[in-house]
BATI-526065 format. One record per residue (C-alpha): chain; x, y, z; residue number from 1; residue in one letter. Coordinates in steps of 0.001 Angstrom, whole numbers. Example, Ala and Ser with C-alpha at 12.3 -4.5 7.8 and 13.67 -1.06 7.14 Angstrom:
<martors>
MARTOR kette      px      py      pz  nr rest
MARTOR     A   12300   -4500    7800   1    a
MARTOR     A   13670   -1060    7140   2    s
</martors>
This chain:
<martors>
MARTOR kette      px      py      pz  nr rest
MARTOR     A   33314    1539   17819   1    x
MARTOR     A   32041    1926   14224   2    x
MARTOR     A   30039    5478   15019   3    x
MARTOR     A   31065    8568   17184   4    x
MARTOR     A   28419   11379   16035   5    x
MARTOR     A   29929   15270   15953   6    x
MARTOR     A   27423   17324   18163   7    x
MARTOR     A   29948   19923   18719   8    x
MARTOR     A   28239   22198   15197   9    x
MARTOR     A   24786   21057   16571  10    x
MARTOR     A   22989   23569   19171  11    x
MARTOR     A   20483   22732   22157  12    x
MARTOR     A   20715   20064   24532  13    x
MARTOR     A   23377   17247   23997  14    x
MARTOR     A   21144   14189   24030  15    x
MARTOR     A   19201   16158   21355  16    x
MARTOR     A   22391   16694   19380  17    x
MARTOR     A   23070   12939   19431  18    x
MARTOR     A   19709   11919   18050  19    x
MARTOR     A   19685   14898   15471  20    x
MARTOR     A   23105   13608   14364  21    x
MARTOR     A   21711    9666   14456  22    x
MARTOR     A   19359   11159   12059  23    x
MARTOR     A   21411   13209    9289  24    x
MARTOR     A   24012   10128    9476  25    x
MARTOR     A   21015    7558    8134  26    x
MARTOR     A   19997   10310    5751  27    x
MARTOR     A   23815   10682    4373  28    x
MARTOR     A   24185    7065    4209  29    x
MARTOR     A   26879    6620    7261  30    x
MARTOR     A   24552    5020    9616  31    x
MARTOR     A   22626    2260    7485  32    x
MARTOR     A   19494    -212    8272  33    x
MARTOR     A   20254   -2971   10834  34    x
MARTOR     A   23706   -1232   11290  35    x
MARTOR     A   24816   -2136   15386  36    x
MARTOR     A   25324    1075   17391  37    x
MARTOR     A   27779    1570   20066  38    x
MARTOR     A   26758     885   23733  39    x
MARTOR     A   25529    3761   25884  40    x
MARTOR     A   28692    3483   28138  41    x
MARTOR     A   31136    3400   24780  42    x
MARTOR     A   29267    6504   23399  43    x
MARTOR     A   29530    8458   26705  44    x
MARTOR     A   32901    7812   26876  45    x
MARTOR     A   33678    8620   23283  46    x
MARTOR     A   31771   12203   23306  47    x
MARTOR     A   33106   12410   26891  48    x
MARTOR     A   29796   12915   28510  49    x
MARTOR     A   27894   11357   31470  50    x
MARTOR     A   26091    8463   30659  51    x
MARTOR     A   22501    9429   31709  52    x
MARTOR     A   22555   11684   28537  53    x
MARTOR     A   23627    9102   26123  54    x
MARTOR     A   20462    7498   27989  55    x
MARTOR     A   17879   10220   27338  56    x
MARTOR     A   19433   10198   23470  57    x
MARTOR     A   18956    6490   23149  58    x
MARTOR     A   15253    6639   24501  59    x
MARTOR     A   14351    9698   22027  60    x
MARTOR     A   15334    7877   19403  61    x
MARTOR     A   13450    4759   19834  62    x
MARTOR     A   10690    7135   20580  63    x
MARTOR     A   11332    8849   16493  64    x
MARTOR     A   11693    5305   15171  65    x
MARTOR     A   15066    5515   13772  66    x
MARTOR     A   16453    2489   16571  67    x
MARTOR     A   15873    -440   17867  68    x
MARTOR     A   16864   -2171   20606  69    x
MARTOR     A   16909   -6108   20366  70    x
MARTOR     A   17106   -8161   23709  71    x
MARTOR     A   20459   -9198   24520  72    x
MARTOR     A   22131   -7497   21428  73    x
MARTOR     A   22531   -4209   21615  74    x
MARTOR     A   21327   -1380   19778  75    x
MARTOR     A   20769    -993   16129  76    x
MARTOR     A   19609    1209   13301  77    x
MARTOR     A   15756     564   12308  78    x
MARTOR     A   15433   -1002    9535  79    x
MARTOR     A   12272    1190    9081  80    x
MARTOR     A   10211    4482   10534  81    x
MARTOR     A    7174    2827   11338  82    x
MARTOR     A    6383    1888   14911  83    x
MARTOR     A    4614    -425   17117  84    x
MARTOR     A     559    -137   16378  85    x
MARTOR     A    -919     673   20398  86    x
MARTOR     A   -4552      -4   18642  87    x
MARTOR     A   -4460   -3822   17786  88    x
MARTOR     A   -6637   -5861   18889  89    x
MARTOR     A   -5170   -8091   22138  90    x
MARTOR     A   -4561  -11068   21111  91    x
MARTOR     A   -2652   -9697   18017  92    x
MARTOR     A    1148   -9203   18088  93    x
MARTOR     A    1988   -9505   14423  94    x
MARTOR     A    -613   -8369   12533  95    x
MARTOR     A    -257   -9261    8475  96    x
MARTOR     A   -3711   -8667    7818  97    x
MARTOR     A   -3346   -4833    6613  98    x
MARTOR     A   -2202   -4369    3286  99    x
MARTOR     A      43   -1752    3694 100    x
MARTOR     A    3863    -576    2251 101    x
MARTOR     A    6392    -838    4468 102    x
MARTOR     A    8305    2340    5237 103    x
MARTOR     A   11982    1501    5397 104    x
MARTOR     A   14305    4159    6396 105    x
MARTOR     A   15606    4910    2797 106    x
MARTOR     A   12270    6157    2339 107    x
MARTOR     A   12879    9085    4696 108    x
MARTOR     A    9511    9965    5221 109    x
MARTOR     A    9828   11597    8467 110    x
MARTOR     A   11843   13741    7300 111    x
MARTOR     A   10407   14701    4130 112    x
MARTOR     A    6984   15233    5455 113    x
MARTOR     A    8668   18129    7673 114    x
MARTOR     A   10817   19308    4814 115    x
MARTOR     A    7978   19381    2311 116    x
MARTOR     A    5854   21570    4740 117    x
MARTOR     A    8386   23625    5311 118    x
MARTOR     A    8729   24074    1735 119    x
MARTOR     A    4469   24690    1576 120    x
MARTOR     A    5023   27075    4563 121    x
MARTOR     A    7674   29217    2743 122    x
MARTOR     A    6026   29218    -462 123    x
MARTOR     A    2403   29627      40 124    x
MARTOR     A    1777   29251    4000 125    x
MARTOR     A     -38   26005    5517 126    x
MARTOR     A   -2774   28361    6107 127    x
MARTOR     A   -4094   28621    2899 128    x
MARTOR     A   -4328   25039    2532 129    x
MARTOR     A   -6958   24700    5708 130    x
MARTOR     A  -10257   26437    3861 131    x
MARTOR     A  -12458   24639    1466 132    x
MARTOR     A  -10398   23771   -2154 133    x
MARTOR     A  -12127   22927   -5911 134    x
MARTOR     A  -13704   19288   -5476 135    x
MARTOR     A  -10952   17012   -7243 136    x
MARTOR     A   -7967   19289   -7447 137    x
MARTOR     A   -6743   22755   -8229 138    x
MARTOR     A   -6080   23315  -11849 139    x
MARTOR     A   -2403   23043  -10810 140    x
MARTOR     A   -2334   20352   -9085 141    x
MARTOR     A   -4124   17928  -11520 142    x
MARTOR     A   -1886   19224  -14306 143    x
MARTOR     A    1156   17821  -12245 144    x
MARTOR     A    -878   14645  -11772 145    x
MARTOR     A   -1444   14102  -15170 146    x
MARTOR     A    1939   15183  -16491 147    x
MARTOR     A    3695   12174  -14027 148    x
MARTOR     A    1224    9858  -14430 149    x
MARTOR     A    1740   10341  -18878 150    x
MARTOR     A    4573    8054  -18409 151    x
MARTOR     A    2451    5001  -17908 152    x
MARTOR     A    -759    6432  -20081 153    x
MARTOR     A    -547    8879  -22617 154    x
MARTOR     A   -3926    9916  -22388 155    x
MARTOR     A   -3893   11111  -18766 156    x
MARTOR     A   -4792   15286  -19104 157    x
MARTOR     A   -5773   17600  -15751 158    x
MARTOR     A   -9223   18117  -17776 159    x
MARTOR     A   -9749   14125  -17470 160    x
MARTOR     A   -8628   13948  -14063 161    x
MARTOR     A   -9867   14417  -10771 162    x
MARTOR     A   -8021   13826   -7002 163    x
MARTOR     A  -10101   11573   -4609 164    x
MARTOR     A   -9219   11066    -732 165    x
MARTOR     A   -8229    7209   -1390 166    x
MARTOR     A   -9711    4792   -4005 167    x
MARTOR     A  -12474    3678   -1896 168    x
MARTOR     A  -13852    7074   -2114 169    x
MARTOR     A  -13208    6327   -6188 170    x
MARTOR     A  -15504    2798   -5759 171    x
MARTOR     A  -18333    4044   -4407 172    x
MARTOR     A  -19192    7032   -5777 173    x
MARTOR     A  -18020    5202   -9634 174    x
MARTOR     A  -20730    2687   -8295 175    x
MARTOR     A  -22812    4960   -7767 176    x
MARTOR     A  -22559    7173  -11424 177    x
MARTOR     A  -22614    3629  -13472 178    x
MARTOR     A  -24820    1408  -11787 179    x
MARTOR     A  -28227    1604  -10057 180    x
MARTOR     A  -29388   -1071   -7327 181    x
MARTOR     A  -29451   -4782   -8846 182    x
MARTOR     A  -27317   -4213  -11617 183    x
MARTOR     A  -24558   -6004  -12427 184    x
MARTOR     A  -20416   -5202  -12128 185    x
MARTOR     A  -18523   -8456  -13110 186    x
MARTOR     A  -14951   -8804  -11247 187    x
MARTOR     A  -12673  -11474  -10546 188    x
MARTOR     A  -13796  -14403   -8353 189    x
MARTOR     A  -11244  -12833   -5850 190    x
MARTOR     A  -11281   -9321   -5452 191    x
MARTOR     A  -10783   -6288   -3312 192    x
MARTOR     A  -12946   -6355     -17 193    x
MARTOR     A  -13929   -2369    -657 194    x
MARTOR     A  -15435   -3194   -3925 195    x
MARTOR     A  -17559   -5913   -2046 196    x
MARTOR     A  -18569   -3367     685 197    x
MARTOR     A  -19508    -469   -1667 198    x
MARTOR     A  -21600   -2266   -3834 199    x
MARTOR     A  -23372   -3903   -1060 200    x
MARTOR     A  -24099    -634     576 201    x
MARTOR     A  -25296     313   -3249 202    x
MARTOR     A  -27397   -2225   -4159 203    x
MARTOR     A  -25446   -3701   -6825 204    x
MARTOR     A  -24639   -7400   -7402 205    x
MARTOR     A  -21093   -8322   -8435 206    x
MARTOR     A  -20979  -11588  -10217 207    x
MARTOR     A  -17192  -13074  -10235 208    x
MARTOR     A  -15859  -14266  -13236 209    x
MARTOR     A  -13215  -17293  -13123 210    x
MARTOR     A   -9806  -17112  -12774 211    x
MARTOR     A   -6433  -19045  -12993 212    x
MARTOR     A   -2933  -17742  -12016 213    x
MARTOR     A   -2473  -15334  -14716 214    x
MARTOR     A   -5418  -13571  -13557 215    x
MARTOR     A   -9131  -13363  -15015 216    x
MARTOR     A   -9849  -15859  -17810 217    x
MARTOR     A  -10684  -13814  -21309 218    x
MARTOR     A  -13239  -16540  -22192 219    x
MARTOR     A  -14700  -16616  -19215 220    x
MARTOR     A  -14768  -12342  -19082 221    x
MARTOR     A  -16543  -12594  -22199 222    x
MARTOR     A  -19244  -15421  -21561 223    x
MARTOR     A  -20085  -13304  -18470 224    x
MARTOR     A  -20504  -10175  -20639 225    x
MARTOR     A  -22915  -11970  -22773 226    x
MARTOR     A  -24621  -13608  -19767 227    x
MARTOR     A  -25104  -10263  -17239 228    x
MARTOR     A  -25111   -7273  -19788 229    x
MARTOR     A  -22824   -5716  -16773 230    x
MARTOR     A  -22674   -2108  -16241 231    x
MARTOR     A  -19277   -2132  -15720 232    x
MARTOR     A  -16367   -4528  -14900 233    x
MARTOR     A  -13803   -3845  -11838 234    x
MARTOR     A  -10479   -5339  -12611 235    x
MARTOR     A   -7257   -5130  -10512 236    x
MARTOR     A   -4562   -6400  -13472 237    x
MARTOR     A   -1601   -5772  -11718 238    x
MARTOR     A    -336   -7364   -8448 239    x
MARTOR     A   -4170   -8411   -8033 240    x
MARTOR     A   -5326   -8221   -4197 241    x
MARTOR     A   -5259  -10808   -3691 242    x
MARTOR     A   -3459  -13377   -5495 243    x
MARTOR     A    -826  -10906   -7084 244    x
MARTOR     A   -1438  -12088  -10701 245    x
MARTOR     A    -446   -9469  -12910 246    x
MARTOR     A   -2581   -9736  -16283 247    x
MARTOR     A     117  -10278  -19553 248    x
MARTOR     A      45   -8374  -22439 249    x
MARTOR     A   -2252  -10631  -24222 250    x
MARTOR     A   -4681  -11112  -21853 251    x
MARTOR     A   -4888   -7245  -21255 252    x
MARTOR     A   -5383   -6919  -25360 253    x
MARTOR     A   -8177   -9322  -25340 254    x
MARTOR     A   -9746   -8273  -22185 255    x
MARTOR     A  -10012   -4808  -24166 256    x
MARTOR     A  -11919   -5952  -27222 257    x
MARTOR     A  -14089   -7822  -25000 258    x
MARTOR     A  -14924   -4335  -23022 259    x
MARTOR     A  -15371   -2733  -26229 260    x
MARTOR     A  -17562   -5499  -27770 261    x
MARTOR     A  -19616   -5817  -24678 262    x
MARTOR     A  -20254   -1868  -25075 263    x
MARTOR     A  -19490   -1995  -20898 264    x
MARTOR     A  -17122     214  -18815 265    x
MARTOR     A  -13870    -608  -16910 266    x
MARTOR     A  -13455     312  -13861 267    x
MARTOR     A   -9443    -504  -13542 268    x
MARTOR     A   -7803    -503  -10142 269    x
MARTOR     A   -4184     574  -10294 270    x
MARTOR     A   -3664     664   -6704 271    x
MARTOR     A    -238   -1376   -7305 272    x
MARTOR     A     803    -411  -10845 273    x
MARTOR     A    2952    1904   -9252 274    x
MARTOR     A    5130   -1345   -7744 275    x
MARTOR     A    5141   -2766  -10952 276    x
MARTOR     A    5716    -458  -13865 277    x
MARTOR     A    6703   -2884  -16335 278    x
MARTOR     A    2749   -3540  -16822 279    x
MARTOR     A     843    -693  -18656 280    x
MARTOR     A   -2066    -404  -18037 281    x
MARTOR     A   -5577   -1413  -19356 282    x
MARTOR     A   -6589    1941  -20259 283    x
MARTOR     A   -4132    2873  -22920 284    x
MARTOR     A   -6033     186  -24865 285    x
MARTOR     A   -8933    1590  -24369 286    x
MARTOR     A   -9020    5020  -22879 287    x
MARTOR     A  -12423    5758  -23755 288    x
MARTOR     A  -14219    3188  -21904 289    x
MARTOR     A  -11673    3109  -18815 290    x
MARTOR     A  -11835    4923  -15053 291    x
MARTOR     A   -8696    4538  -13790 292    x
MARTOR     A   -7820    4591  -10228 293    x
MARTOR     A   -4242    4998   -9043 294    x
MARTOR     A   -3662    5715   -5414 295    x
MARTOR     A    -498    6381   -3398 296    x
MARTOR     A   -2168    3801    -762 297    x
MARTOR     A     216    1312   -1195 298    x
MARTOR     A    3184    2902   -2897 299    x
MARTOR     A    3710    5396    -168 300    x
MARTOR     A    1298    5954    2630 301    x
MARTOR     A   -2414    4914    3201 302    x
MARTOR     A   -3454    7739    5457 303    x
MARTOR     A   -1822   10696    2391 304    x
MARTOR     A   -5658    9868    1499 305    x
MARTOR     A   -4508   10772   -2213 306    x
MARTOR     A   -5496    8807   -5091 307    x
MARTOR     A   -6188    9779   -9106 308    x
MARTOR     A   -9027    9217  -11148 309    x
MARTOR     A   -8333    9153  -14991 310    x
MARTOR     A  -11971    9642  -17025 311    x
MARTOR     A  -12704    8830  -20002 312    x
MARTOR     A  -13517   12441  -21358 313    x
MARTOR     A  -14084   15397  -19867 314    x
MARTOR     A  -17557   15150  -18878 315    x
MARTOR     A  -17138   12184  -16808 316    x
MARTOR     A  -14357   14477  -15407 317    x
MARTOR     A  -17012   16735  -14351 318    x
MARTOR     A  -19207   14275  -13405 319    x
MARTOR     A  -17146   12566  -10636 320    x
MARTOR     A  -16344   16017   -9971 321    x
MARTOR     A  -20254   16907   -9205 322    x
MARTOR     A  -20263   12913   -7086 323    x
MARTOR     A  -17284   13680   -5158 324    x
MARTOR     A  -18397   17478   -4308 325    x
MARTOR     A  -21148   15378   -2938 326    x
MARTOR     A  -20290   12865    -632 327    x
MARTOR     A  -16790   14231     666 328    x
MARTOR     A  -16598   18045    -902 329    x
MARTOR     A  -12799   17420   -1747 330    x
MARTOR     A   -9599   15531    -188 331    x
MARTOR     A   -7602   16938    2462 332    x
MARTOR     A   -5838   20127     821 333    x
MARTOR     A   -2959   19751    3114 334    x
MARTOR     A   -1747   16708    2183 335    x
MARTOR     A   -2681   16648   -1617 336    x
MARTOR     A    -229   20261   -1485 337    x
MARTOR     A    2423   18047     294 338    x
MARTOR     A    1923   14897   -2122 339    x
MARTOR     A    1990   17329   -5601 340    x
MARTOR     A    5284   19277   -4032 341    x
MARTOR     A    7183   15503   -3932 342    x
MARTOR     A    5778   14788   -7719 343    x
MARTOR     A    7463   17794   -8608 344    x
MARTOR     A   10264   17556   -7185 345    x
MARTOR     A   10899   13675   -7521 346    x
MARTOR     A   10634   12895   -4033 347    x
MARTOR     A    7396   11028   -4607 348    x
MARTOR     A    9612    9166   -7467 349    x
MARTOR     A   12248    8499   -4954 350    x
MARTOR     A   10198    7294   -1930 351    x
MARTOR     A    8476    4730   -4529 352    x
MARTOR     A   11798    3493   -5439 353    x
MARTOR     A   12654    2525   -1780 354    x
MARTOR     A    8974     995    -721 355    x
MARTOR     A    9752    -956   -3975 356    x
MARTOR     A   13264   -2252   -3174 357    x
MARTOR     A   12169   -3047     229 358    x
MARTOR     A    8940   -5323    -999 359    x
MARTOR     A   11387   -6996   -2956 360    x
MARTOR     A   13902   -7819    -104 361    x
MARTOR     A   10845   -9121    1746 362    x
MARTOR     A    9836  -11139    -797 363    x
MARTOR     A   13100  -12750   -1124 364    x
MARTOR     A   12420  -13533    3030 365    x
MARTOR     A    9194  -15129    2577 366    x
MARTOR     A   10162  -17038    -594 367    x
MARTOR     A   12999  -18795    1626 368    x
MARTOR     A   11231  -18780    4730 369    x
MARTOR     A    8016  -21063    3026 370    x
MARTOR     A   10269  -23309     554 371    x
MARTOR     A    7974  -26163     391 372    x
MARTOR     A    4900  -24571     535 373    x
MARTOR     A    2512  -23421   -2066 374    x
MARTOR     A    1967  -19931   -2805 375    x
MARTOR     A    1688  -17498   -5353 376    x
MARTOR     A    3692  -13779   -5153 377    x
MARTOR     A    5468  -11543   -7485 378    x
MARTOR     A    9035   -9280   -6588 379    x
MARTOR     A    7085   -6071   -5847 380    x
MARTOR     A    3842   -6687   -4058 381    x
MARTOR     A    3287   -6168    -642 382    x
MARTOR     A    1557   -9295      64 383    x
MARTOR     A    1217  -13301   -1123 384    x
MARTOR     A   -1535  -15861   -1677 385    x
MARTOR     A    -909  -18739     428 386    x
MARTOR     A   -2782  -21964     -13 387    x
MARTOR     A   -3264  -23462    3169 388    x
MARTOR     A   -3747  -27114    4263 389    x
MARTOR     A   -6450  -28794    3084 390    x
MARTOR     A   -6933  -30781    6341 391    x
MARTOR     A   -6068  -27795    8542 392    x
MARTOR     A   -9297  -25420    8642 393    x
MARTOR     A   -8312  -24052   11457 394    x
MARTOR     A   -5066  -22780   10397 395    x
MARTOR     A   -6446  -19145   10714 396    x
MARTOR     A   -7491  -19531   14012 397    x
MARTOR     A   -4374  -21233   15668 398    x
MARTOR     A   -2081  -18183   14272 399    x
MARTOR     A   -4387  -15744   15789 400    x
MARTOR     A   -4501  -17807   18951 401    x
MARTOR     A    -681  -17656   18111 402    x
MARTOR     A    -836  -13391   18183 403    x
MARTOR     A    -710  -13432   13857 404    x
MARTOR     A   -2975  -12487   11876 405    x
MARTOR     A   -3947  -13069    8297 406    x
MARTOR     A   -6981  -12527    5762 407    x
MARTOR     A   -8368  -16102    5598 408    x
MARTOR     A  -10090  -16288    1402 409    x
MARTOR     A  -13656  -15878    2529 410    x
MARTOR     A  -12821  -12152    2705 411    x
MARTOR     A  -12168  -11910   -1002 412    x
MARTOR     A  -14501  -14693   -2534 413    x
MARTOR     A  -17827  -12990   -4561 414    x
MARTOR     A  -19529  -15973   -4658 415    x
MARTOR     A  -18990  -19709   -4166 416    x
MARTOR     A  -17379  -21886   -1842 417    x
MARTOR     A  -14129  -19487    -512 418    x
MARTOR     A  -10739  -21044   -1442 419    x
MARTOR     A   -8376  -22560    1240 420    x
MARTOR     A   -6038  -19808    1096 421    x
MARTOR     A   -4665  -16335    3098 422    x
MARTOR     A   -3423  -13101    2275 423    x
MARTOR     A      24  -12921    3785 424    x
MARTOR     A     395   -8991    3861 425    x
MARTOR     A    4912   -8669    4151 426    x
MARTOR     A    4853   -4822    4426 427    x
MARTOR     A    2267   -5035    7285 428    x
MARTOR     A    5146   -5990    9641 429    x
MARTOR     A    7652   -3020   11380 430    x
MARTOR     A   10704   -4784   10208 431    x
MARTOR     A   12248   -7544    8917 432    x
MARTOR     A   13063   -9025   11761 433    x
MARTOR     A    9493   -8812   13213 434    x
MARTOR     A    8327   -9655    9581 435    x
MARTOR     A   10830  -13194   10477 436    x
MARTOR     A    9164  -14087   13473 437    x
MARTOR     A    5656  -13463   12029 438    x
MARTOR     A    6863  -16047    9190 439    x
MARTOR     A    8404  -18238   12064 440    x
MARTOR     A    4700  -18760   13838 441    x
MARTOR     A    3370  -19140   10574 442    x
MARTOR     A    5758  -21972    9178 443    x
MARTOR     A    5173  -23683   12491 444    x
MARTOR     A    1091  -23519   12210 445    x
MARTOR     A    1369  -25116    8670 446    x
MARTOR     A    3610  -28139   10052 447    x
MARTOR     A     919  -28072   13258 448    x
MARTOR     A    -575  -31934   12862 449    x
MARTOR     A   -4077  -32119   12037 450    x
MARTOR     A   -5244  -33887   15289 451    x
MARTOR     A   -3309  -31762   18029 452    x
MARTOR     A   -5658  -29366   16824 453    x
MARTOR     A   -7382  -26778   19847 454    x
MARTOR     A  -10542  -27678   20496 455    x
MARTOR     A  -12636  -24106   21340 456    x
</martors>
C-alpha cells in the first residue's frame, strides 16, 4: 500500500483526520493527481480502525473534491477540485460549451481561498469588506494591480486603472462611453459572444473585419477603418475566442498605426494574455488610444468577478469610474480583498502557473485524441476551433443527443454565412479522464456517416 496517512497529531473525529491528512499530503506533494489510493479495507487495517470510518472518510472526500472513485478501479486522487455541475441542462453530461480554466489540484484553490480569508480576517476583519467600497478599487488595491500587471505594460498606473466585476461589465459600459446607437465598432469576423450581446442591447452595429489564421487581416482592418469611420475597434489578439490565433508581432505593429491613422480607439480584450505571456500586448504600442481589459476569468476563476481596466489617461480613468458607479456601484469587495492579497503574495502568480500547465497537458490530449482532423489551437488556451464536416450539419446536434456539448460557429459569426466549425472548450471538463470520454463521443460523431444521420 503506497499511502498510510498519520492522524495520530490530528484532533477531532478519525474519519475527519483521514481526509484532513488526504488533504495536506496533495498539498506537500506525497499524494499526487491520478495517484491510486488504498482500498477502504487495506486502510482500516493499516490505521487499525473499523472499516465504517475509513467509509465516512472516503465519502467526505469525494464530497471536498480531492477523490475520485472510478468504476471497477478503485480509488484515486482528483486530478482536479472542481465537481460535477447539478445545474446542466438534461440531456447534457459533458458539457464543453463553457469557456472556463480548469482547476487542477496543484492549483490549491480550496485551500487558498480559506487561507487567504483567514489572512483578510486577521488583518483587517471580513467585516469591513461587506459595506459599500470606492467604484473601481481602493487606492491600494489598484496600485497592486498596476504594479503586477507593469510586467506586461509599462504604462499600467492605479490613476489609469479601475477594477470591474468581470469584463463584460468592461464591454458594456466601454460601449456605452464610446459609442452611441448605430455607430460602428469593427471586430473580427469571429468574436466574443458578450461583445455581440452588449452592443445589441446598445444600439451599436459591429461590422466584422476578415480574418485568416494569424488573426485579423491588417489590410482588411484598415479598408474597414476607411469604410465605417468606427468608433472604436474590439480586438481579442491573444488566444482569440474563438479560433485561438494569437496576433504576431508584426501584425500587432501594423494594427497600431492603423488605430492611430484611423484616429479610432481600441478596445483590447486580454482575457487570455495571462495564458500566454510571451505576447505583449497591443497597448504598449499605443497606450494612448487603448482600454485594456484583463480579467482573472479564465486564468483563475470566472465567478472571482475581478477583471482590470487600463485607460488611456486619467480622465477616462475617472470616467469609467463615473459608468461603473452607475450601472453596478463597484465589484464585490470581498473577493477583490482576497484576489489583491494572492497578487501580493504570489499566490495569484502561482495558481496561473498551474491552470497554465494543466491547459497545456490537455492540449497535448486533444491534439492526439483528433490526429486527422482539422483544427486550430495553441499550448495554453482553454479551448480549440474545430472545423467540422462539411456534409455533417448536424454534427452539433448528434453530440448533444450524445450528452456533449459544444458552441456550434453561428454563436461567434458578426455577419455572413457562420463557418462550419465549434468551440471545443478542454478546461470545461472535471478531469482528464472525463475531458477523454467527452473527446471519445466527439471523435465518434465526426466518423458518424452522413446518411445514418437521426432524422428529428
Amino acid at each position: 500500500m503506497d499511502w498510510t496517512p498519520t492522524i495520530s497529531e490530528l484532533s477531532g473525529p478519525r474519519y475527519q483526520r483521514i481526509v484532513e491528512a488526504m488533504e495536506a499530503d496533495i498539498a506537500a506533494g506525497r499524494l499526487v493527481r491520478g495517484q491510486q489510493l488504498p482500498t477502504q479495507r487495506a486502510l482500516a487495517k493499516a490505521l487499525g480502525i473499523d472499516l465504517t470510518t475509513v467509509t465516512r472518510a472516503y465519502t467526505e472526500a469525494r464530497r471536498r473534491g480531492i477523490m475520485e472513485a472510478r468504476v471497477g478501479q478503485g480509488s484515486f486522487v482528483s486530478e482536479t477540485s472542481a465537481r460535477r455541475a447539478i445545474d446542466l441542462p438534461h440531456p447534457v453530461a459533458i458539457d464543453l460549451s463553457m469557456n472556463v480554466p480548469p482547476h487542477p489540484l496543484e492549483a490549491q484553490l480550496d485551500e487558498r481561498i480559506i487561507a487567504g480569508m483567514e489572512a483578510i480576517r486577521a488583518q483587517s476583519g471580513l467585516t469591513a469588506h461587506l459595506n459599500y467600497q470606492p467604484p473601481g478599487g481602493s487606492a491600494h488595491e489598484r496600485e497592486v494591480a498596476a504594479r503586477w500587471m507593469r510586467a506586461r505594460v509599462s504604462h499600467a498606473h492605479a490613476d489609469r486603472l479601475v477594477i470591474f466585476p468581470g469584463t463584460q461589465t468592461i464591454l458594456f459600459n466601454l460601449l456605452a462611453h464610446l459609442a452611441r446607437p448605430g455607430d460602428v465598432v469593427l471586430t473580427e469576423a469571429l468574436t466574443f459572444p458578450g461583445i455581440k450581446a452588449a452592443a445589441a442591447r446598445l444600439g451599436v452595429k459591429l461590422v466584422g473585419v476578415a480574418m485568416d489564421d494569424g488573426g485579423i487581416l491588417p489590410d482588411a482592418l484598415a479598408e474597414a477603418c476607411r469604410a465605417h469611420k468606427p468608433k472604436a475597434v474590439y480586438l481579442i489578439p491573444t488566444l482569440h475566442n474563438p479560433t485561438t490565433a494569437t496576433l504576431s508581432a508584426a501584425r500587432r505593429d501594423a494594427i497600431a498605426r492603423i488605430i492611430g491613422d484611423a484616429d479610432t480607439m481600441l478596445i483590447e480584450d486580454d482575457a487570455y494574455g495571462l495564458l500566454d505571456r510571451s505576447a505583449s500586448p497591443i497597448a504598449s504600442l499605443i497606450p494612448e488610444r487603448t482600454y485594456l481589459a484583463t480579467t482573472l476569468s479564465k486564468c483563475i476563476a470566472p465567478a472571482l468577478r475581478v477583471a482590470y481596466l487600463l485607460t488611456p489617461d486619467s480622465g477616462a480613468q475617472f470616467q469609467m469610474r463615473s459608468y461603473l458607479q452607475a450601472t453596478v456601484q463597484m465589484p464585490a469587495p470581498l473577493m477583490v480583498a482576497l484576489v489583491t492579497h494572492w497578487i501580493e503574495t504570489g499566490i495569484a502568480d502561482r495558481i496561473i502557473t498551474a491552470i497554465r500547465s494543466e491547459a497545456v497537458g490537455r492540449q497535448q490530449l486533444a491534439q492526439r485524441a483528433l490526429k486527422g482532423f482539422q483544427f486550430l489551437a495553441k499550448p495554453a488556451a482553454h479551448h480549440l476551433w474545430l472545423r467540422l464536416p462539411e456534409d455533417r450539419p448536424d454534427v452539433a446536434a448528434h453530440l448533444l443527443r450524445n450528452g456533449l456539448a459544444v458552441v456550434a460557429g453561428d454563436a461567434f459569426t458578426v455577419a455572413g454565412t457562420p463557418p462550419h466549425a465549434a468551440r471545443v472548450s478542454l478546461g470545461a471538463a472535471r478531469n482528464r479522464s472525463e475531458l477523454t470520454e467527452a473527446l471519445r463521443i466527439l471523435v465518434g460523431a465526426l466518423h458518424k456517416p452522413a446518411d445514418t444521420r437521426q432524422i428529428v
